[in-house]
N, C-alpha and C positions, 0 to 999 in steps of 0.2 A: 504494500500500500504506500502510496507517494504520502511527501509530508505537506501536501496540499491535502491530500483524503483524508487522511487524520485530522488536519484542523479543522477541515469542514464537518466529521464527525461528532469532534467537540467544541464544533460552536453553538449547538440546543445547552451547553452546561455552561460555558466561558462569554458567550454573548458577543464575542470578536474571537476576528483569526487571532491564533496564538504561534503566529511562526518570527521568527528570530530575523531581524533586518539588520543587513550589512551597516553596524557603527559608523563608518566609511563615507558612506553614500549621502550622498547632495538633494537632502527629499523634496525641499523645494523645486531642485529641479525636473524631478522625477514625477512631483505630481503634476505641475506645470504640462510636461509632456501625455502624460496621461487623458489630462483636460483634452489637450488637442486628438488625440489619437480616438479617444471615445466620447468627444462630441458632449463631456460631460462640465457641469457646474457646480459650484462648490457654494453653499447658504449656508452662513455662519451667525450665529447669535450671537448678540455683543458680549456674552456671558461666558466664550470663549476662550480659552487661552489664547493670549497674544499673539504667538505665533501661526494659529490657526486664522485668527484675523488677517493676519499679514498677509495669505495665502490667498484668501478667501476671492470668490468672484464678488458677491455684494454681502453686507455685513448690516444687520439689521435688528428690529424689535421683531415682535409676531405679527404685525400688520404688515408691515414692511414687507417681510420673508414667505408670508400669506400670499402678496401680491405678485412677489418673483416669482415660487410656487406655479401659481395659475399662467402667469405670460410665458415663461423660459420657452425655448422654441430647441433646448440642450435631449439629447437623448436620454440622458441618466442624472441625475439630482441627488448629489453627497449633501446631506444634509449635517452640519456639523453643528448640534443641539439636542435637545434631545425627543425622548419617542413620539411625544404626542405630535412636535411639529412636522419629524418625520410622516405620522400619519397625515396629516393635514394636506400636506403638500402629496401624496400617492390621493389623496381623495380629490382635490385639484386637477393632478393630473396623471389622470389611472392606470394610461397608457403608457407613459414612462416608467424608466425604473430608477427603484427611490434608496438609496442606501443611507445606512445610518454606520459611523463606525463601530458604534460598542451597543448593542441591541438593552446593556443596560443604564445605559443613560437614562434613568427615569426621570419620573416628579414627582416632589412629597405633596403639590396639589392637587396633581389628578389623581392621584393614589389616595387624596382622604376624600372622594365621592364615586366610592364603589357604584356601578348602573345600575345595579339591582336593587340595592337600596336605594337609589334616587329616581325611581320606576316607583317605589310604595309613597315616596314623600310626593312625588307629583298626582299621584292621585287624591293625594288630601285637597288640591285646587284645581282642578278639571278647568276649569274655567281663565286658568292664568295663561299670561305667556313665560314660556321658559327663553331665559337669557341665561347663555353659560360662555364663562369667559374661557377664550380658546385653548387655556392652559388645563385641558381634560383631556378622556382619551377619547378615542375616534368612536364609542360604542357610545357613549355619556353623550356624544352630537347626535346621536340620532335620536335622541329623548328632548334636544335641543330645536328651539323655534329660531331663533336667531342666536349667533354667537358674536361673542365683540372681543376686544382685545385693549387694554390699558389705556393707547392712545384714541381707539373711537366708541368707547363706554356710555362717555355722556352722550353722544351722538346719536346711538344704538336706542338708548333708554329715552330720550327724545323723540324720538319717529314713532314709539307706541301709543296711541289711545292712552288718553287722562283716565276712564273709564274702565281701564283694561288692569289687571291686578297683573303684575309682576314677580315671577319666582328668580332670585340670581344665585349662581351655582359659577363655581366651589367655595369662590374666597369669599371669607365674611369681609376681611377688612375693605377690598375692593368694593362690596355690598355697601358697606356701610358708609362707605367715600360717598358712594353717587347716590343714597338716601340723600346726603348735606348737598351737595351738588345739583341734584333734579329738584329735589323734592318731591322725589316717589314716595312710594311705602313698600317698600321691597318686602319680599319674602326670603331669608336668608338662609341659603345652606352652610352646615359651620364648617367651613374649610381655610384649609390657612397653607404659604407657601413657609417651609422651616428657613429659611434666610433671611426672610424678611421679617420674621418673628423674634430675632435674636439680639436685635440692638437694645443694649442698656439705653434708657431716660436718663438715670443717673449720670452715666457718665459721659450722656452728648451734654446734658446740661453745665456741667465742669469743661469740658472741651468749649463748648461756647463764649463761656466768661472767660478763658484761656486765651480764647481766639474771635474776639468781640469782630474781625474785621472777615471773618470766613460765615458766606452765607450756605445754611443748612438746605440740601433738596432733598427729597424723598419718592420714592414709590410708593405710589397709591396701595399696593398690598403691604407696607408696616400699619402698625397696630395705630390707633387715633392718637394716643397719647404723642407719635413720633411727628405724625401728621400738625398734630398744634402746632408745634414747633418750630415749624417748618417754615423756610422763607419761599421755596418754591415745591410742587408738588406736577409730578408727570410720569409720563411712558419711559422708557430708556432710551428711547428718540428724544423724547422732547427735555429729559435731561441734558442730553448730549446737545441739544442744540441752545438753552438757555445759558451753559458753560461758554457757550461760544457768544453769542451775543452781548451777554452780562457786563454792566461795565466793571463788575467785583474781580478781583485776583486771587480768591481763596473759597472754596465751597468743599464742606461736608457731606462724602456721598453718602445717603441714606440708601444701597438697592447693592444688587450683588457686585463683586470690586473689577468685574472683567469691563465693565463701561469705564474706567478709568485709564483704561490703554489708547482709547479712540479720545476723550478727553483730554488727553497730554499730548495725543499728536496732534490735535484741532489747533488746541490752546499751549504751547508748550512753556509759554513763561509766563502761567496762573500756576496755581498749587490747589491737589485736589488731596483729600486726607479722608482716607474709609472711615464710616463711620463706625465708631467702637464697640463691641460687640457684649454679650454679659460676661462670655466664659475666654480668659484671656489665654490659654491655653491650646487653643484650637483657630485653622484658619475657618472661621464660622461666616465672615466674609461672603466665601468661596463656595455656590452650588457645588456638594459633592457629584452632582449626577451630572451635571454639562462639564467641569472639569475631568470626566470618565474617559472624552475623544481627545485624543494627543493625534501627534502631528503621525507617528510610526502608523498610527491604528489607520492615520486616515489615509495613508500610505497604501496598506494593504488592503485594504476596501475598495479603493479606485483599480488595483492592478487586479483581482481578482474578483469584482464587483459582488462582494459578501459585506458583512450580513445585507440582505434584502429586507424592504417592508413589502408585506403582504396584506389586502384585508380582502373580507369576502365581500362580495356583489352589493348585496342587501346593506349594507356598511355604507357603503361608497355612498352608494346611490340617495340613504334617509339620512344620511350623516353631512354630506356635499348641500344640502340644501341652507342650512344653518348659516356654513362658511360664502357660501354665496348673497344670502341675504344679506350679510356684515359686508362684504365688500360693496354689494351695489349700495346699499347706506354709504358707506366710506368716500364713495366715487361722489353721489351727488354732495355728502362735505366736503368735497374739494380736500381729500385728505391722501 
């Protein structure tokens, strides 16, 4: 058995090829060449390792990446993020092939709104609309009426009937932003992303008196207390681009620390400083699950087009509806 057949036998266990790449070898330029030879694109979350960024064809939020997704005109789609966007983008575009480098790249958000439990909860309002923000899995959209994404939320929850009862799924905190923001009355699923739950109060508020001239931004999924606080509040786009505009030289990034690589190449003489986390011991910072694709993995993904995303028919087809609604909203906000 070749050591190409073994890895592929133990990739149901290991979630990525497990073969050994020449220390040697120049993988930039390797995957560069691969790009060209199989017609393929590379969407990278800004959640990324830097060097994956660097590589990357377009480098984006979930709208963003949402959008390449559906346009790309590429044969094969490396998706370098992790599962659910991989799905999202094979539901976009079905006929392609969609790889992911490490099959477990997950989410601690779609992973806290199991579908079968949220099949019993949507039956307690028959009557509502479901809005679930795109960070679920691909089986959880097809229980979904519309989906939205960080930066077109309030957008989303604007286009529905005043009349219309609204259920939002997963994140609470995101929920409970665009309660204050609409002025819906959302129905809230409790779900929460673990990085964005981790930042000490305590100690941004010591950090601020420290740093009276550095303005604090945040993602809408931290908890409200970090949201108070906050001098600016957005998507990972619209962080990224308030950094760049801002007349300020110093900002507190409240959201995972890989937007701070495209932040420092925008802006490179401001100062960006993650913000501090509870447990000083740990890079808590750091999505463990999009941190999962490294540059090797992505390596042997493109040269042997493994792992693949797979979904069935019925998937695609009650799941792709949700993601199309968000984007035609999207389009006409000019977003």
């Amino acid at each position: 058995m070749t050591e190409l057949a073994i890895a592929k036998k133990d990739l149901n266990k290991r979630g990525f090829l497990d073969i050994d790449v020449d220390p040697t070898m120049d993988l930039y330029e390797e995957i560069n060449k691969l790009k060209k030879e199989k017609n393929a694109i590379i969407l990278a979350h800004y959640y990324q390792e830097s060097e994956i960024q660097d590589i990357a064809d377009y480098i984006g939020d979930s709208l963003g990446l949402s959008q390449q997704a559906a346009a790309t005109d590429a044969e094969i789609i490396v998706f370098a993020g992790v599962h659910f966007m991989a799905e999202t983008a094979k539901m976009l575009s079905p006929e392609k092939k969609v790889l992911l480098p490490d099959l477990k790249a997950g989410c601690s958000l779609a992973d806290s709104c199991p579908p079968h439990l949220f099949r019993k909860f949507k039956e307690k309002y028959p009557d509502h609309v479901v809005v679930s923000y795109i960070n679920c899995t691909a089986e959880l959209k097809t229980l979904t009426d519309i989906c939205c994404t960080s930066s077109n939320a309030v957008h989303v929850i604007n286009s529905i009937p005043e009349d219309k009862g609204i259920i939002f799924a997963p994140d609470r905190n995101l929920g409970a932003y665009l309660i204050k923001k609409t002025g819906r009355d959302l129905v809230l699923w409790n779900g929460t992303c673990m990085v964005h739950e981790i930042f000490s109060n305590e100690k941004i508020t010591k950090l601020q008196m420290r740093r009276p001239d550095a303005r604090l931004i945040a993602h809408p999924e931290c908890e409200n207390h970090i949201l108070e606080k906050a001098d600016f509040i957005g998507s990972t786009s619209q962080l990224l681009r308030y950094t760049k505009e801002s007349e300020h030289d110093a900002f507190i990034v409240a959201t995972e620390s890989g937007i701070i690589h495209q932040m420092q190449k925008a802006s490179p003489e401001k100062e960006f400083i993650p913000a501090p986390p509870n447990n000083e011991t740990c890079a808590c910072n750091d999505c463990p699950h999009m941190k999962l694709n490294t540059l090797e993995k992505l390596y042997l993904c493109m040269k042997h087009e493994l792992p693949e995303i797979h979904l069935e028919d019925w998937v695609i087809e009650q799941g792709r509806a949700s993601i199309d609604r968000m984007l035609e909203i999207s389009r006409k906000a000019g977003l």
